[in-house]
C-alpha positions in Angstrom: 33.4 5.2 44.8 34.8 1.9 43.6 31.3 0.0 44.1 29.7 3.1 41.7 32.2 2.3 39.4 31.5 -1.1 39.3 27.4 -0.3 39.1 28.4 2.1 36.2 30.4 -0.6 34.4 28.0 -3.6 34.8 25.4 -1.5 33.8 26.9 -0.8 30.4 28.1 -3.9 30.3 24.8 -5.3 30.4 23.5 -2.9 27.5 25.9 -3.3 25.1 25.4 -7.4 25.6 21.8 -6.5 25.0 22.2 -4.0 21.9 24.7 -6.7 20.5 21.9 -9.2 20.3 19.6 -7.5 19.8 21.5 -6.5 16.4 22.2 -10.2 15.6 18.6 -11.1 16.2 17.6 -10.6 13.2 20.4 -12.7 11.0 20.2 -15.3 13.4 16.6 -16.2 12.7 17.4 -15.9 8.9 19.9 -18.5 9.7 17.2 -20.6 11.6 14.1 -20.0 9.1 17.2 -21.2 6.4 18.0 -24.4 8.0 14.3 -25.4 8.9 13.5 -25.5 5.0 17.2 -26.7 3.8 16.6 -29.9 6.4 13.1 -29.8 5.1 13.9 -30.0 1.6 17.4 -32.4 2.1 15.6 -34.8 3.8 12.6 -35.2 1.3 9.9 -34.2 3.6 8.5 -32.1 1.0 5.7 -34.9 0.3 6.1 -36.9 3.1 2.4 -37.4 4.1 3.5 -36.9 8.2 4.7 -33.6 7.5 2.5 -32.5 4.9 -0.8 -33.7 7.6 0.8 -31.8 10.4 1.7 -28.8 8.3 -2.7 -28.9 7.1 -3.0 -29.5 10.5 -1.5 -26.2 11.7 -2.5 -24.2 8.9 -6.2 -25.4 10.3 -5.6 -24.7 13.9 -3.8 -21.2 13.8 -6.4 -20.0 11.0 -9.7 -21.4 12.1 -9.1 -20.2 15.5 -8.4 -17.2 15.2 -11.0 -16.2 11.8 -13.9 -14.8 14.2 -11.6 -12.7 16.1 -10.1 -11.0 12.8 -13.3 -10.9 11.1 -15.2 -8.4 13.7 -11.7 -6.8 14.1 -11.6 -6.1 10.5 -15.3 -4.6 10.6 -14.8 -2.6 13.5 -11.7 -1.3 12.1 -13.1 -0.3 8.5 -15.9 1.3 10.2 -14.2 3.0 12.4 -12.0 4.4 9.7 -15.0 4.8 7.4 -17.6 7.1 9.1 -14.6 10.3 9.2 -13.3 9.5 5.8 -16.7 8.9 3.5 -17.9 12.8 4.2 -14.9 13.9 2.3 -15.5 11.7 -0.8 -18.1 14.5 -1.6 -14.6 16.9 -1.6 -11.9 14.5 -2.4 -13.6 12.5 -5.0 -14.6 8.4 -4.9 -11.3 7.5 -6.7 -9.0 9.3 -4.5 -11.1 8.4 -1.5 -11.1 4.7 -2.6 -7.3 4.3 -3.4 -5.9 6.1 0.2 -8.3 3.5 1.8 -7.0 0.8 -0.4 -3.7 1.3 0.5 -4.1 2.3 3.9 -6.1 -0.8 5.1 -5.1 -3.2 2.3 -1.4 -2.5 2.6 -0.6 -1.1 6.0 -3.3 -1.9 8.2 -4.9 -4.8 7.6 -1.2 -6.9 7.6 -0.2 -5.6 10.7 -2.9 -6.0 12.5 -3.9 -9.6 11.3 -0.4 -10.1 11.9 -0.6 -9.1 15.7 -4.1 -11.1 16.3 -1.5 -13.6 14.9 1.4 -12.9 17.2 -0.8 -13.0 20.2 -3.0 -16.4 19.4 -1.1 -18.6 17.1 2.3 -17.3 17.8 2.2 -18.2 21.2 0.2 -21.5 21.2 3.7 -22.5 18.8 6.2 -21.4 21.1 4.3 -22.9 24.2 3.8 -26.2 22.6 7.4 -26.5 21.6 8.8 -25.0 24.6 6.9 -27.6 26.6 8.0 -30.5 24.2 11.5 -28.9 24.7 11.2 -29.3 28.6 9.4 -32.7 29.0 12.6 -34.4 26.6 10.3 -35.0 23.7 12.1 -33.2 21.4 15.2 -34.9 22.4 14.2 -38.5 22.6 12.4 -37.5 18.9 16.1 -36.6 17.7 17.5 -40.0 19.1 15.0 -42.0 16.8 16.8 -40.2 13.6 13.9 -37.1 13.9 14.8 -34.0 12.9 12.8 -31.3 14.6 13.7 -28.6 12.0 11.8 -31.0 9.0 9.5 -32.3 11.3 8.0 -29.6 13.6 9.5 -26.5 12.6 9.4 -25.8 9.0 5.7 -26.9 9.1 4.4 -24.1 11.5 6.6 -21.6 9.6 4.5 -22.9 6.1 1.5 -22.8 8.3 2.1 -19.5 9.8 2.8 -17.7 6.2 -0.6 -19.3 5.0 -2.4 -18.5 8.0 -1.3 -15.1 8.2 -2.3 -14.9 4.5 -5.5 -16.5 4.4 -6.2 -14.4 8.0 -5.2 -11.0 6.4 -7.2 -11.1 3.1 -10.8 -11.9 4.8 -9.7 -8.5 7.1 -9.0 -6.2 4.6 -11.6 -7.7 2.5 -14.4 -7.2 5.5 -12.3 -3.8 6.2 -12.2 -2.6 2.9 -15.8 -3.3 1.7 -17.8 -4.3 4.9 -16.7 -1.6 6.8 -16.7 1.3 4.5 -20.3 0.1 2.6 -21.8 0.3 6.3 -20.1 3.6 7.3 -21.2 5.2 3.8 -24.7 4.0 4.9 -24.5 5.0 8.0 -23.2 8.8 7.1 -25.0 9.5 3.7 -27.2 6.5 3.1 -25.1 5.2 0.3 -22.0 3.7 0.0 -21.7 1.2 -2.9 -19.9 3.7 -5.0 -16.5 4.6 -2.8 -16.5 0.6 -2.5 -16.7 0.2 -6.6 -14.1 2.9 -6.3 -11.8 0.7 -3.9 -12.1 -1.7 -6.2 -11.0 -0.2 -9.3 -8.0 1.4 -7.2 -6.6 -2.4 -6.6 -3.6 -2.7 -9.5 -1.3 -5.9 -9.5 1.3 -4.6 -8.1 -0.7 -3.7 -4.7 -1.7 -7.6 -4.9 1.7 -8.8 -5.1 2.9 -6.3 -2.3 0.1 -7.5 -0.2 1.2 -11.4 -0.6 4.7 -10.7 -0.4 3.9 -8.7 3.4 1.4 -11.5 4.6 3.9 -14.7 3.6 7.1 -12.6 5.4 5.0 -11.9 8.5 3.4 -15.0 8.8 7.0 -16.7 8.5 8.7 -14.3 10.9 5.9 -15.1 13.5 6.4 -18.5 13.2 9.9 -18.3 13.1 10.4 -15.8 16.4 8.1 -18.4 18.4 9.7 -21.5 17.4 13.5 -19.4 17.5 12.5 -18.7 21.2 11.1 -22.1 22.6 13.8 -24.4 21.5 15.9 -22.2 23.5 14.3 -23.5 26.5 16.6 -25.6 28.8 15.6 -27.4 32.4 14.4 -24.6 33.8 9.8 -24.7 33.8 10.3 -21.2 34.5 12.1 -20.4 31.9 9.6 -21.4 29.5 7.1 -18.1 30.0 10.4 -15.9 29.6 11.7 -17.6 26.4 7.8 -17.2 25.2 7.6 -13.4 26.0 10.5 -12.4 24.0 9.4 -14.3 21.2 6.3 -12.9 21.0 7.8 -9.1 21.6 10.6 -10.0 19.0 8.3 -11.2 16.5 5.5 -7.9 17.2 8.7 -5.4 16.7 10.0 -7.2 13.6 6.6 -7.5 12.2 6.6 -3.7 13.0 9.9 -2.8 11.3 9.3 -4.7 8.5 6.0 -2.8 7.9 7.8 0.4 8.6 10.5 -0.2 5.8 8.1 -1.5 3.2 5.9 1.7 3.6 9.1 3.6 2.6 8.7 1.5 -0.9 5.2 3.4 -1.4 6.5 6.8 -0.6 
């Protein structure tokens, strides 16, 4: 009886451990993504021409990369969304048709999943680089030299992951938007060009300015969760694929929250 006990008690010792940090996950890396760009900006790196070549550097590397990949995502996704939806424009109308696909690839869909393409290619090439600079000393020997890692190497990725995800995410729901729904109205009725003039006009600047404001937070919370997780890294090699998985399944849940909460501003 008294070893149940015990089993019973670790057990819910071990959850409410976890709950708690989970629940301080998220203001922790507020705190981090705030003192990346405070030492950033305190130490006048903001033109430094080190910083500003590796931040280019990365914005090149995690968008380049991964640009085929969400390109033919973005196509497969707007047609596969397209050839059920363009019979009813006959029903529904081009302008209602246009703006539900408007804001259902250009605000939900299209972030979220350029932002997991993201999660999965360029948020784990970050944390795996640092996490093995973080191992090897380099980080450390860096910080002996008068280097601060938070101007130097992390508030760079989190620049180059909000651009990335930005630049990433507009050619998806562009291709998704108007390559994908012009070949599924060809494909179903042998037109198309109209529902995509329609999706045009639908596109307000308010939609534009929710659309930026998603991208830049994703990209920056991507960055942030993989960078958060590999500095975390002690002696231990194996510890370095562990610190990188629960970066990468912190950053896909609060990309996925986020997304959740700002689809209850539409509603």
């Amino acid at each position: 009886m008294r070893s149940r006990t015990f089993d019973i008690s670790t057990a819910m010792g071990w959850t409410g451990r976890r709950t708690l940090r989970l629940g301080t996950y998220p203001l922790d890396l507020v705190v981090f993504i705030g003192d990346a760009f405070g030492a950033w900006i305190r130490r006048g790196h903001v033109r430094n021409r080190a910083t500003r070549r590796a931040t280019v550097s990365h914005i090149l590397l995690t968008g380049l990369n991964a640009l085929p990949a969400t390109l033919l995502t973005g196509l497969a996704v707007g047609l596969t969304l397209g050839l059920p939806l363009v019979p009813f424009s006959s029903s529904l109308g081009n302008r209602q048709l246009g703006e539900f696909l408007m804001r259902l690839l250009g605000l939900e869909i299209g972030p979220l999943l350029t932002a997991v393409i993201m999660i999965g290619r360029a948020g784990a090439a970050m944390s795996i680089e640092l996490a093995n600079m973080k191992l090897h000393g380099e980080t450390a020997a860096l910080e002996q030299l008068g280097i601060d890692i938070r101007d130097f190497f992390i508030a760079p990725r989190l620049i180059a992951g909000a651009v990335a995800q930005l630049v990433l995410a507009t050619y998806f729901t562009a291709i998704a938007l108007f390559g994908g729904t012009l070949l599924a109205g060809r494909i179903v009725s042998g037109s198309g060009p109209e529902l995509v003039f329609a999706t045009i006009d639908a596109i307000e600047p308010v939609h534009l300015l929710a659309f930026v404001a998603k991208n830049l937070a994703f990209g920056v919370i991507i960055a942030a969760a993989a960078c958060h997780g590999a500095v975390q890294v002690t002696r231990p090699p194996f510890e370095v694929p562990q610190r990188v998985q629960r970066a990468l399944t912190a950053a896909l849940v609060l990309v996925f929250l986020v997304n959740a909460m700002t689809a209850l501003l539409w509603l």
